[in-house]
ZAVOMI-439953 format. One line per 3 residues: number of its first residue (from 0); their letters; for each residue x, y, z of N, C-alpha, C. Coordinates in steps of 0.05 Angstrom, whole numbers. Example, Ala and Ser with C-alpha at 12.3 -4.5 7.8 and 13.67 -1.06 7.14 Angstrom:
% ZAVOMI-439953
0	AS	264:-114:156:246:-90:156:264:-66:156; 257:-45:142:273:-21:143:258:1:157
//
This chain:
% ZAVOMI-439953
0	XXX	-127:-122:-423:-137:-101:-405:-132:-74:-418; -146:-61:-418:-153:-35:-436:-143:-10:-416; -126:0:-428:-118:27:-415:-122:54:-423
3	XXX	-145:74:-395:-154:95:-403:-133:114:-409; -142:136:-422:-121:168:-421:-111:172:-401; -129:170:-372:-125:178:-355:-93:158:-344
6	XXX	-91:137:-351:-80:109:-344:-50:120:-356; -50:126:-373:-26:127:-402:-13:153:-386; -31:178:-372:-23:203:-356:-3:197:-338
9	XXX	-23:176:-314:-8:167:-298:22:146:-293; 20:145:-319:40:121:-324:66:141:-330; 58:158:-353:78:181:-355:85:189:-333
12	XXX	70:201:-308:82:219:-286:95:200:-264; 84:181:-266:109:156:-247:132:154:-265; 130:141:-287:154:141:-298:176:160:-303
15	XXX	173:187:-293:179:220:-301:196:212:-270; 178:202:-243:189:207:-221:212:181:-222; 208:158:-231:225:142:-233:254:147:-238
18	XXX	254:166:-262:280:176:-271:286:198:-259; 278:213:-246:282:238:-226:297:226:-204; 291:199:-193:288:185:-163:297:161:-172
21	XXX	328:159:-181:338:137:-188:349:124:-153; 342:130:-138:345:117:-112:329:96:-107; 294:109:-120:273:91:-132:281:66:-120
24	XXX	295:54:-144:298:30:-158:308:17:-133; 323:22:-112:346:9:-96:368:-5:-116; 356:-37:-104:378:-56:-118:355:-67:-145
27	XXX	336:-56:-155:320:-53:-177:333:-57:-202; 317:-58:-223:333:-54:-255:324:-27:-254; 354:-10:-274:350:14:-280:333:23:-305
30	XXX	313:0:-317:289:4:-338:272:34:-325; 270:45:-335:243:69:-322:210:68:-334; 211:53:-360:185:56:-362:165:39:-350
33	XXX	146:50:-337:123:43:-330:107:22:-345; 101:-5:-331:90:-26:-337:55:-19:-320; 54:-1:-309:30:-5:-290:24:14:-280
36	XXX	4:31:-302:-13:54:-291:-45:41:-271; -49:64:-255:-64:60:-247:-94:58:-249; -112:41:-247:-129:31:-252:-161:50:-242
39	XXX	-170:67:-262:-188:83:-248:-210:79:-230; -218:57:-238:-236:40:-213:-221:42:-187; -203:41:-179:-181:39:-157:-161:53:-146
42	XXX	-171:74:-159:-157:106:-150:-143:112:-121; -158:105:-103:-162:101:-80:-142:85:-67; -160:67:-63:-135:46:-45:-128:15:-53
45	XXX	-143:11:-77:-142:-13:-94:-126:-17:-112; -113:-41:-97:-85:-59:-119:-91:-84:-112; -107:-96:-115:-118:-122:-107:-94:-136:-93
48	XXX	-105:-148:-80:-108:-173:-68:-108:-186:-42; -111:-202:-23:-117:-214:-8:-118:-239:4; -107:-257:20:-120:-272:37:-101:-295:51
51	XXX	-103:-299:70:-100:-327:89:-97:-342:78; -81:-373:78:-106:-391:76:-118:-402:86; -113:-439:98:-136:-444:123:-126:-437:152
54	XXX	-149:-414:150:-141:-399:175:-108:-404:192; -93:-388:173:-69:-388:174:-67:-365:200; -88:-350:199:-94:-330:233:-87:-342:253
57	XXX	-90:-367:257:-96:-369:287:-61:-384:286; -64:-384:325:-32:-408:326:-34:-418:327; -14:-434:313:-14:-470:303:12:-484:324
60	XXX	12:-502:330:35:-513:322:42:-537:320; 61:-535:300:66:-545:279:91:-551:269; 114:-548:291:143:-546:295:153:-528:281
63	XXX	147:-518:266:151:-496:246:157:-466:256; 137:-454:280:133:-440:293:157:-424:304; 168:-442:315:195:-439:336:216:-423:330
66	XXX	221:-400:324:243:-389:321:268:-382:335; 270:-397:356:290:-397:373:314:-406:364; 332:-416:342:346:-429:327:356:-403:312
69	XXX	348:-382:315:360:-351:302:348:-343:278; 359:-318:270:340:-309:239:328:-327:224; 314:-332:218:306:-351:187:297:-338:166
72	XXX	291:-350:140:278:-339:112:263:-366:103; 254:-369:81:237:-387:68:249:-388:43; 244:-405:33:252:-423:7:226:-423:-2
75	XXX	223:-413:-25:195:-420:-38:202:-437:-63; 194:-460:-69:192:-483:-94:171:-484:-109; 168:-471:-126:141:-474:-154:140:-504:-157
78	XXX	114:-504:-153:98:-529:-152:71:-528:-180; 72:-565:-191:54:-561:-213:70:-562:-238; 90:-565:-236:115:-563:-258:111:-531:-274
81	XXX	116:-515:-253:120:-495:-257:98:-481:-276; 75:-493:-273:44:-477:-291:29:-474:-267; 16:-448:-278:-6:-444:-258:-31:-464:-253
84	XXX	-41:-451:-222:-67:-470:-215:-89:-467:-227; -95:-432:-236:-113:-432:-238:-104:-403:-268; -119:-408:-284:-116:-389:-309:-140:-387:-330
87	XXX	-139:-362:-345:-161:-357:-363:-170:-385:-378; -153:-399:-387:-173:-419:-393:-182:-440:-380; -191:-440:-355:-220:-450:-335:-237:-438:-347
90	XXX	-245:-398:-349:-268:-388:-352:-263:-387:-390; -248:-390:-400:-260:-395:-430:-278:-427:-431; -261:-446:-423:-278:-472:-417:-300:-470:-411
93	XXX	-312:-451:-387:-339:-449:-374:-346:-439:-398; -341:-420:-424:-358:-400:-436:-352:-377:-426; -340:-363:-412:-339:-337:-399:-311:-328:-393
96	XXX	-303:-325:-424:-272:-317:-420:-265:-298:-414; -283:-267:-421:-282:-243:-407:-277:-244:-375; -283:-263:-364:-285:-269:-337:-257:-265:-324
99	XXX	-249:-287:-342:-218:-291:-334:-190:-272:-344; -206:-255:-351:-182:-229:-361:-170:-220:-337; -174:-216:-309:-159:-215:-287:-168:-226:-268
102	XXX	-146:-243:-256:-145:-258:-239:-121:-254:-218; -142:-249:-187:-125:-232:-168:-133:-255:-147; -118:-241:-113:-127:-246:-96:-130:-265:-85
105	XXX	-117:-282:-87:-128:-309:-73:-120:-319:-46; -147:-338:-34:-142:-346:-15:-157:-380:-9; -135:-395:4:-142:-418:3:-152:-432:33
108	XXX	-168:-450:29:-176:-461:54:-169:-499:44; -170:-511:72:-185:-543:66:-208:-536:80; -223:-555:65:-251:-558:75:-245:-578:93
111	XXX	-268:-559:125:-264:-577:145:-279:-596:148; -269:-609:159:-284:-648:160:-313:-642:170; -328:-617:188:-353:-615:196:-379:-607:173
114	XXX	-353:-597:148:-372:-594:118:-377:-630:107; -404:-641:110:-404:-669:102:-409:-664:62; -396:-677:55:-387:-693:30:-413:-672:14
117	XXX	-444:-683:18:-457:-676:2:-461:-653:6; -449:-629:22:-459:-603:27:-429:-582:17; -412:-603:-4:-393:-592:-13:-397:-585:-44
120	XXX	-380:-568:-54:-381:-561:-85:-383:-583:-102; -372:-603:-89:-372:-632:-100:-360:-650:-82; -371:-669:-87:-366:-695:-60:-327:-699:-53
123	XXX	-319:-691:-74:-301:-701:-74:-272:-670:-64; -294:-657:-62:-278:-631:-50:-269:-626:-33; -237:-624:-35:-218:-618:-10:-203:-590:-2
126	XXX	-202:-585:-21:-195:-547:-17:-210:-536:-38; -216:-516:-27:-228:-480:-36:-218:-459:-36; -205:-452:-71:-193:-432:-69:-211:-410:-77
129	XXX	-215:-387:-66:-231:-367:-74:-214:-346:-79; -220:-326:-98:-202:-309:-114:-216:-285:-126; -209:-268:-141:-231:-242:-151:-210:-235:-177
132	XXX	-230:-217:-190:-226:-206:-212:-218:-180:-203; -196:-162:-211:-192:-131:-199:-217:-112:-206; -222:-118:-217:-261:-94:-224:-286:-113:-221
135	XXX	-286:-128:-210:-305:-159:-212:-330:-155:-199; -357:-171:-211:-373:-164:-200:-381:-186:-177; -363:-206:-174:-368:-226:-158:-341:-244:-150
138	XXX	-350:-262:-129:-322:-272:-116:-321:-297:-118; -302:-298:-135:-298:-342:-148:-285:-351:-133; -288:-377:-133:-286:-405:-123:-284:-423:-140
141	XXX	-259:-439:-137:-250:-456:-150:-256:-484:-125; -255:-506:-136:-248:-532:-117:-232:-553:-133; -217:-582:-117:-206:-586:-122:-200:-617:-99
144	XXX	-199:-635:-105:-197:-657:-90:-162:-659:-84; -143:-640:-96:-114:-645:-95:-101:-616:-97; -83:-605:-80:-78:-578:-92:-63:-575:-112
147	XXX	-51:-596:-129:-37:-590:-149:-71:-587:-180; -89:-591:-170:-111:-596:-193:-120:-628:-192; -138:-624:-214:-147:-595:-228:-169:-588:-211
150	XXX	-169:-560:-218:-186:-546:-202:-208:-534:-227; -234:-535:-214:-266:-531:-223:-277:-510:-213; -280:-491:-234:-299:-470:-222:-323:-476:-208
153	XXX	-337:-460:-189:-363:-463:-174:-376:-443:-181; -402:-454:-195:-418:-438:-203:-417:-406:-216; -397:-411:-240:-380:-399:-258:-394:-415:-286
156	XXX	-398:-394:-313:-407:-405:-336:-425:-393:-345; -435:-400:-371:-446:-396:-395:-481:-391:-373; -486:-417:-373:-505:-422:-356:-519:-406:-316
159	XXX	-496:-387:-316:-506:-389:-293:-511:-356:-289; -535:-346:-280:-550:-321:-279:-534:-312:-259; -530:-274:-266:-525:-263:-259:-541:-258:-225
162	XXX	-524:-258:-207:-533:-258:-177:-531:-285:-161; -525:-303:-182:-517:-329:-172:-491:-343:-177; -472:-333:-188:-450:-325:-202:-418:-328:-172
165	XXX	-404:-354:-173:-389:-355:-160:-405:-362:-122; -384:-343:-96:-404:-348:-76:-412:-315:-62; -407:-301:-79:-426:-275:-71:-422:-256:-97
168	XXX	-445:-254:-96:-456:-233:-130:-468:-206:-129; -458:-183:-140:-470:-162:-136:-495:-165:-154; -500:-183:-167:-517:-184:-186:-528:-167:-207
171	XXX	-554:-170:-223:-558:-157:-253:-554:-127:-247; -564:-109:-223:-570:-89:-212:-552:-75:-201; -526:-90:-201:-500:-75:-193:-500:-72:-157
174	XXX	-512:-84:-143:-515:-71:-117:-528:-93:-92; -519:-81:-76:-526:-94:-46:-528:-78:-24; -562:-80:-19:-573:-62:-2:-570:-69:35
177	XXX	-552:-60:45:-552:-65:81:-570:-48:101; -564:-56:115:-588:-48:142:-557:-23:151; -572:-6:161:-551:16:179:-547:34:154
180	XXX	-564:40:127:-561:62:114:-534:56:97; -522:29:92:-496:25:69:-512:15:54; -498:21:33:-506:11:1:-485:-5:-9
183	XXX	-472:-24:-11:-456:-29:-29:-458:-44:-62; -433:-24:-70:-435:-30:-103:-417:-29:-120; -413:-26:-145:-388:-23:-151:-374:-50:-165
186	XXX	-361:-49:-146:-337:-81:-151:-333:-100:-123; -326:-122:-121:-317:-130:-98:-292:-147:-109; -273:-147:-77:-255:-169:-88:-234:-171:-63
189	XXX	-221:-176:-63:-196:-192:-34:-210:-198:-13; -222:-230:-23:-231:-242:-9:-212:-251:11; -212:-264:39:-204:-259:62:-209:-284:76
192	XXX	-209:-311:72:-219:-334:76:-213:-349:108; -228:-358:123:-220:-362:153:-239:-383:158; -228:-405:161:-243:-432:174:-249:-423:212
195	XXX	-271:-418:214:-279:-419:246:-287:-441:256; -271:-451:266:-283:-487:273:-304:-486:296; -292:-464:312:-314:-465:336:-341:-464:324
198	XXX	-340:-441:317:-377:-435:295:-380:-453:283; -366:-463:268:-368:-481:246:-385:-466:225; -370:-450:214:-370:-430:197:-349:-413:184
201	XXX	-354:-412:157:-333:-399:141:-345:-372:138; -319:-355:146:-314:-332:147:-309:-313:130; -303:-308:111:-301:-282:89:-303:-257:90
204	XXX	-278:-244:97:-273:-217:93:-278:-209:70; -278:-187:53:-269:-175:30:-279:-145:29; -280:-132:3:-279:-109:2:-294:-102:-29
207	XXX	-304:-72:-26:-326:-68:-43:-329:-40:-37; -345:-25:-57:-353:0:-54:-378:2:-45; -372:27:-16:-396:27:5:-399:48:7
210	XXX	-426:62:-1:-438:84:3:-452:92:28; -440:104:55:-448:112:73:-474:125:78; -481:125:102:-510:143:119:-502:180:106
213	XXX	-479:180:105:-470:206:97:-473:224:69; -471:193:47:-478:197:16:-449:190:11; -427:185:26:-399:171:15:-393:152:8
216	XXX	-381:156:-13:-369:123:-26:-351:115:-33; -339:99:-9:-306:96:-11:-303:68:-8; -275:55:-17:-281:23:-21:-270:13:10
219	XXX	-285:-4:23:-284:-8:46:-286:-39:49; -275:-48:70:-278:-79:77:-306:-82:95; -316:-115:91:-352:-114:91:-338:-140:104
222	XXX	-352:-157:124:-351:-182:128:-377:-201:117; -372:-229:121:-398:-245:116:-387:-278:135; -408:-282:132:-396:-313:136:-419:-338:117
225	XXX	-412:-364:120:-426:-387:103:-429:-404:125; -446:-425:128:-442:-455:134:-422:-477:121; -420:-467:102:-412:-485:74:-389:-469:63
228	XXX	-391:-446:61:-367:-432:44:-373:-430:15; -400:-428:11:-415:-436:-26:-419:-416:-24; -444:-401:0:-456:-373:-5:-447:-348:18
231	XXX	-449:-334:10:-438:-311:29:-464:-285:33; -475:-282:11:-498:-256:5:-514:-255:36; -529:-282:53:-543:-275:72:-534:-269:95
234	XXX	-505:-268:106:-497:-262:128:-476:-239:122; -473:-226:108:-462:-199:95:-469:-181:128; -453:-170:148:-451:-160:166:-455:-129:163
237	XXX	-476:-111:166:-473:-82:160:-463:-64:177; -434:-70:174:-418:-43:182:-392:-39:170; -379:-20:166:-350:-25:158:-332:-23:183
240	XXX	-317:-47:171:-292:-51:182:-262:-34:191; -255:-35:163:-231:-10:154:-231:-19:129; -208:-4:124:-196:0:92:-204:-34:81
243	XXX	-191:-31:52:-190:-43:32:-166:-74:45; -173:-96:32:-154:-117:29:-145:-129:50; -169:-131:81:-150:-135:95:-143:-172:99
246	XXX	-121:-179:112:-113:-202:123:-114:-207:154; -138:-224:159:-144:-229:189:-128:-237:201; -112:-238:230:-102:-247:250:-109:-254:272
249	XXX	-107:-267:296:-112:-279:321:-87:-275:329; -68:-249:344:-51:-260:351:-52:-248:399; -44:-262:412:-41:-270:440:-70:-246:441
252	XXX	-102:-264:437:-125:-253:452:-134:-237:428; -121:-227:422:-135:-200:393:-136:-206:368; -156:-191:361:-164:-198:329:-153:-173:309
255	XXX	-132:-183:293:-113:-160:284:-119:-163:250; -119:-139:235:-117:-136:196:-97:-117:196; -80:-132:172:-62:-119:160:-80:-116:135
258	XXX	-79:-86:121:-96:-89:100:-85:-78:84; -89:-62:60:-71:-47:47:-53:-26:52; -32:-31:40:-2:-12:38:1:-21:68
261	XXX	1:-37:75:10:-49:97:-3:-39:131; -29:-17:130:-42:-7:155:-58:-28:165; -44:-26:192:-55:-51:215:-86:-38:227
264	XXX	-103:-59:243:-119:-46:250:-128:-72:275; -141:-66:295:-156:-88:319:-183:-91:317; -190:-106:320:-216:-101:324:-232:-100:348
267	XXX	-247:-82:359:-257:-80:382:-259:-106:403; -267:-121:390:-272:-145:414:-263:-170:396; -251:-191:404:-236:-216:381:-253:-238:385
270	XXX	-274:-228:411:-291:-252:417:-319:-246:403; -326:-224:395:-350:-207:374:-346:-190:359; -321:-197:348:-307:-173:332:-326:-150:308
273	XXX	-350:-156:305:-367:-148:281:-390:-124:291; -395:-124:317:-420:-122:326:-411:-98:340; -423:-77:325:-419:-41:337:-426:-42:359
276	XXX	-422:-28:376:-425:-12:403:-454:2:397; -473:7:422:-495:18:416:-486:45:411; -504:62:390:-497:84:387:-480:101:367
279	XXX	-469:73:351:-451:73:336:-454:92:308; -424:105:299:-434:120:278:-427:110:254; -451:96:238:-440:80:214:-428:92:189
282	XXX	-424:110:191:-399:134:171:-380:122:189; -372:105:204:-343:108:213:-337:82:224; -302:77:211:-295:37:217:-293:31:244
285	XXX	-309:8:249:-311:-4:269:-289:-10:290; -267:-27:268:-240:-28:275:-220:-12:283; -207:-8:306:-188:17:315:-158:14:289
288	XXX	-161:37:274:-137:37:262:-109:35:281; -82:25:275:-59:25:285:-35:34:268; -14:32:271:6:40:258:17:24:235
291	XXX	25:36:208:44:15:190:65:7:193; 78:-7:212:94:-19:206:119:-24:180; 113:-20:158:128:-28:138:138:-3:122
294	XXX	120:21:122:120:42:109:144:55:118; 149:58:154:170:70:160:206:56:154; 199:33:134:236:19:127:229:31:95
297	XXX	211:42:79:220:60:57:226:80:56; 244:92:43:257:112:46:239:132:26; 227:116:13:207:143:-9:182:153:-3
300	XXX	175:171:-1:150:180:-1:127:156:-7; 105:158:6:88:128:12:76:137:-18; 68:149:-33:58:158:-52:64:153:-80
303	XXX	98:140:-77:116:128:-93:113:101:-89; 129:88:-67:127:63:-63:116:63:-34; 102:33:-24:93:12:-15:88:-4:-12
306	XXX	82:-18:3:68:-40:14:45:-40:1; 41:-69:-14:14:-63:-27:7:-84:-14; -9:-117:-26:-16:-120:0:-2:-145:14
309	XXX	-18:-165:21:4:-178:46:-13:-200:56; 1:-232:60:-16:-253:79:2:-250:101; -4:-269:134:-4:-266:148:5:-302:164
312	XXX	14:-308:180:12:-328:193:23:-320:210; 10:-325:248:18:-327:268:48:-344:274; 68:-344:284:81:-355:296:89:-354:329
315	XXX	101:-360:342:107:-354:372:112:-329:380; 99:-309:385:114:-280:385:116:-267:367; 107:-276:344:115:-253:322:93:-262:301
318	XXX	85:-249:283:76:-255:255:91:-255:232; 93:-266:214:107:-274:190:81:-257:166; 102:-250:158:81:-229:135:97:-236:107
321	XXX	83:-247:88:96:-240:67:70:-221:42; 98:-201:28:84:-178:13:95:-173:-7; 85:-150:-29:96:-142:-51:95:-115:-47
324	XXX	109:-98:-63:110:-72:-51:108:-51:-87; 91:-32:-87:94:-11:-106:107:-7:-112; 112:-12:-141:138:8:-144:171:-3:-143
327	XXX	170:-21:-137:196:-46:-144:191:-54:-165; 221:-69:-167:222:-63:-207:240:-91:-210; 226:-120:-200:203:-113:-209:181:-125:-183
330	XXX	158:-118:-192:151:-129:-164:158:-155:-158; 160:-166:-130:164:-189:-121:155:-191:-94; 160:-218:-84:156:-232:-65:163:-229:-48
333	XXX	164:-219:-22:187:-206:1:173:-221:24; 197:-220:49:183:-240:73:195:-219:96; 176:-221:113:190:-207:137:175:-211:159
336	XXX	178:-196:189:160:-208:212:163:-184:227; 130:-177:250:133:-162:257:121:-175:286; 127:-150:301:118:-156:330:109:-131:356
339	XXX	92:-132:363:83:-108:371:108:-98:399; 100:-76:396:123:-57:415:106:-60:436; 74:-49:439:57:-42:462:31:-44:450
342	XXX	5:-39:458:-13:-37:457:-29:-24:428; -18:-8:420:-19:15:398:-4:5:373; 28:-4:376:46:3:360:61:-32:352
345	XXX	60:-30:326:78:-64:319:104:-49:304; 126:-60:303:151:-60:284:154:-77:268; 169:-82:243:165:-103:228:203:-98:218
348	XXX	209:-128:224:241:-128:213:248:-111:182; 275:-106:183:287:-94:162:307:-100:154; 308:-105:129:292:-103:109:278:-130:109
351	XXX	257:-126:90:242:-151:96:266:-160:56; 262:-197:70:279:-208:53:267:-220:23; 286:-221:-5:277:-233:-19:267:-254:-14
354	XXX	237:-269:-32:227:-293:-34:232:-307:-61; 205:-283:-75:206:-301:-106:208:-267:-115; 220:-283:-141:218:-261:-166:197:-271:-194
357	XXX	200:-255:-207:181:-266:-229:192:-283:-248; 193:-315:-252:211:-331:-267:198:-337:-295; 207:-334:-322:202:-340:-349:180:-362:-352
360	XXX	158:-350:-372:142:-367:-385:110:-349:-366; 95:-367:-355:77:-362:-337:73:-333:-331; 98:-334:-298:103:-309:-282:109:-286:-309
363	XXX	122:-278:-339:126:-263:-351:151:-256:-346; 168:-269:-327:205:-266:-321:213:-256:-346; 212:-266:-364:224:-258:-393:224:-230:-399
366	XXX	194:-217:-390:194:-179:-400:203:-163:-389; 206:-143:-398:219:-116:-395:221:-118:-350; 239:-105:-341:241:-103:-313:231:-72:-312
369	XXX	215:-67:-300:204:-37:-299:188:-38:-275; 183:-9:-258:170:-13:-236:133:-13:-241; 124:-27:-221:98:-31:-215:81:-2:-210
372	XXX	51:4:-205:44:22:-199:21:17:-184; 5:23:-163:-20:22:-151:-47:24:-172; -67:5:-170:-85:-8:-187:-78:-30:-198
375	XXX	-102:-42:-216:-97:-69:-222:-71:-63:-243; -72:-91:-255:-40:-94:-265:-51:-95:-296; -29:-85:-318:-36:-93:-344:-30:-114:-353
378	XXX	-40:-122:-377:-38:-155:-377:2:-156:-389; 6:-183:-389:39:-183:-395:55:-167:-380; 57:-166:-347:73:-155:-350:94:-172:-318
381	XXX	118:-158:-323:139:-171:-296:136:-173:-271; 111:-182:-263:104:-175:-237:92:-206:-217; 105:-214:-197:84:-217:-178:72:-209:-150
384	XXX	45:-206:-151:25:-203:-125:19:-229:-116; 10:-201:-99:-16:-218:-78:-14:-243:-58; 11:-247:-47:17:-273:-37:-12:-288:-16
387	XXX	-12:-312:-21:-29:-318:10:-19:-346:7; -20:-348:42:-2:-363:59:-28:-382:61; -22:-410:64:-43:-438:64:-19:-458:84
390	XXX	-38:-468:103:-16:-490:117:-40:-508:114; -29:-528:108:-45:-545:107:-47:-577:127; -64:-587:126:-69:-607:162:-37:-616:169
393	XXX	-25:-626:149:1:-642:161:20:-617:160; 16:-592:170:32:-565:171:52:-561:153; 56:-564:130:59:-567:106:49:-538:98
396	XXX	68:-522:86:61:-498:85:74:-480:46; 51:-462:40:49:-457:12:42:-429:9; 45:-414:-11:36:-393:-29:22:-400:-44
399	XXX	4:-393:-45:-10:-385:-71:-2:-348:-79; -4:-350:-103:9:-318:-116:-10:-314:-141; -9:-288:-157:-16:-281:-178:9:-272:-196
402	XXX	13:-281:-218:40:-274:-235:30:-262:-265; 47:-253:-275:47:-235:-290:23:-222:-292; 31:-209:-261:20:-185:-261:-15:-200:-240
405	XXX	-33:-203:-268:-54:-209:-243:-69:-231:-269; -50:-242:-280:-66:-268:-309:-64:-293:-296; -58:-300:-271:-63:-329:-264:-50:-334:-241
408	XXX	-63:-356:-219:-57:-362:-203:-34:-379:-208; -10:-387:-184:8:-406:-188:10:-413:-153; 27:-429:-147:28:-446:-114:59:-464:-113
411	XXX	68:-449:-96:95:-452:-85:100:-457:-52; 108:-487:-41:120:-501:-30:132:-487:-6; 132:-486:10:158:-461:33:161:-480:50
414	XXX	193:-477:46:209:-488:76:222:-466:93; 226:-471:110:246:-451:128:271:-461:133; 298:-441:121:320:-435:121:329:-417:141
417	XXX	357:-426:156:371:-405:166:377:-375:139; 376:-355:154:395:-339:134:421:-338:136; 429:-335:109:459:-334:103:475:-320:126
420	XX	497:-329:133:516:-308:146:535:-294:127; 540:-267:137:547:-254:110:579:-251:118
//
């Protein structure tokens, strides 16, 4: 991954604040140089990543749930003998190794038993992981009859025309024209994956640059849905949502996103959550913004560190969030839970606790410890993103992550542990 002037600037002036703000670090390494300038496509509010997995939104239960037994944390176990699920060489195999130079975002489903055999990526398809590139012009899909592999790109390769490319393509033209005066273009990516059994339809959040009724173009979250979960382009919903990255919820009646740097948001109705009010002003998100939660347990300026982004699973009363945060050194894996105060306002425990760190080989454990920065990630470096949470039928519960930095998927195991008494 190629880094602009502008990139090498920004890397200097974080790194300048790093050593100014040795508080920074917390319990951090005291390394200061900058592994991760920011990515000019993503100036804004883009640090990829995204998603659920099978509809990990809604409540399950699953004995798992119950936290009445006092604090807990999670154990995460690398699964796969410690190699990733999914890595650049799938898209060199296809022919399209440029493809696989970043790999973000992922979010996993099983395919539900109402998808029959022949209306799947392949007969033999049991989960669908869908994932993005941080500047990407389209949103991949992998399948897989086993979650340990191997997993097969979908309609990825040498062979396959631009606009048909994965299961939604901005295509040769760069763009996607909506009804209500949006344009979107650009890039897309933190896909957002949600089995709706009632519909019997797959759901897909994600995010992309949307040029408003106004002439503005800011990267905004777009919905769609499939029959199948193959194509997304014809049910592309024209309105925005909110911000960038978000992670859907169902929690007691409401339809809740945590989306980037950790800002919550509702959506007007959980029973039609998509569908503006007559009169509506499409310069403006549908979804009622709410409070962050997570921003108020850092002590630094949000502009330094945050919350970048974050999956989601309902439990009894509370949500379980796990995230990575800007600007930790190095980034990692963190778990924590929040729970609304009232109507308006959620809190989220403090501190939220270690999960995973970045371990040698794969994840890049071995390099330099230095803090992270907002935008995509450079290649090689000490970092992991992007967690998303997957339970799967026998409630059996997993990560999927992006490690070093944003070069490949990997999938880790979670049990629930008491926490230590200290």
């Amino acid at each position: 991954m190629r880094r602009t002037p502008s990139s090498f600037l920004a890397a200097a002036l974080f790194a300048a604040l790093f050593v100014a703000l040795p508080s920074a670090c917390g319990d951090d390494d005291d390394d200061t140089d900058a592994d991760n300038a920011a990515d000019d496509d993503d100036t804004d509010d883009d640090d990829n990543g995204d998603d659920d997995g099978d509809d990990d939104s809604s409540d399950d239960d699953t004995g798992d749930d119950d936290d009445d037994d006092g604090p807990y944390m999670y154990v995460a176990t690398r699964l796969n003998d410690g190699l990733p699920i999914v890595d650049q060489s799938l898209f060199a195999e296809a022919g399209v190794e440029q493809d696989g130079e970043n790999i973000n975002g992922p979010s996993l489903i099983r395919v539900p038993d109402w998808i029959a055999p022949e209306d799947r990526a392949d007969p033999s398809a049991v989960y669908y992981l869908y994932f993005a590139h941080h500047g990407g012009k389209y949103i991949r899909m992998a399948w897989a009859a086993d979650l340990l592999g191997p997993w097969t790109l979908h309609d990825v390769g040498e062979g396959v025309a631009d606009g048909d490319r994965g299961v939604l393509d901005l295509g040769s033209d760069n763009k996607i024209e909506l009804a209500n005066g949006l344009l979107a273009d650009g890039h897309m990516a933190s896909p957002d994956v949600i089995v709706d059994d009632e519909a019997r339809r797959i759901v897909m959040y994600f995010h992309i640059q949307v040029t408003d009724p106004d002439d503005v173009r800011e990267q905004r979250t777009l919905v769609s849905y499939s029959p199948d979960g193959l194509e997304f382009e014809e049910n592309i919903q024209p309105v925005i949502l909110g911000v960038s990255y978000f992670r859907v919820f169902e929690f007691e009646g409401e339809l809740y996103a945590i989306a980037n740097h950790g800002q919550l948001y509702r959506a007007p109705d959980a029973s039609d959550p998509w569908t503006p009010p007559p009169g509506f002003d499409f310069t403006q998100e549908l979804w009622t913004k709410l409070n962050n939660p997570f921003q108020e347990h850092i002590e630094l300026p949000e502009f330094i560190r945050r919350s970048r982004h974050s999956a989601v699973h309902v439990v009894d009363g509370a949500v379980e969030v796990f995230l990575t945060r800007v600007f930790d050194a190095p980034e990692r894996i963190r778990f924590a839970t929040m729970r609304p105060v009232d109507s308006e306002l959620w809190a989220a425990s403090d501190p939220p606790t270690e999960l995973m760190e970045p371990e040698p080989g794969w994840e890049c454990g071995e390099l330099p410890t230095r803090p992270s920065f907002s935008g995509s990630a450079p290649e090689d470096v000490k970092q992991l993103r992007d967690p998303a949470y997957f339970q799967d039928a026998d409630g059996s519960a997993y990560l999927v992550y992006s490690g070093c930095g944003e070069n490949a998927l990997g999938l880790a195991a979670l049990t629930k542990a008491p926490v230590p008494s200290e």
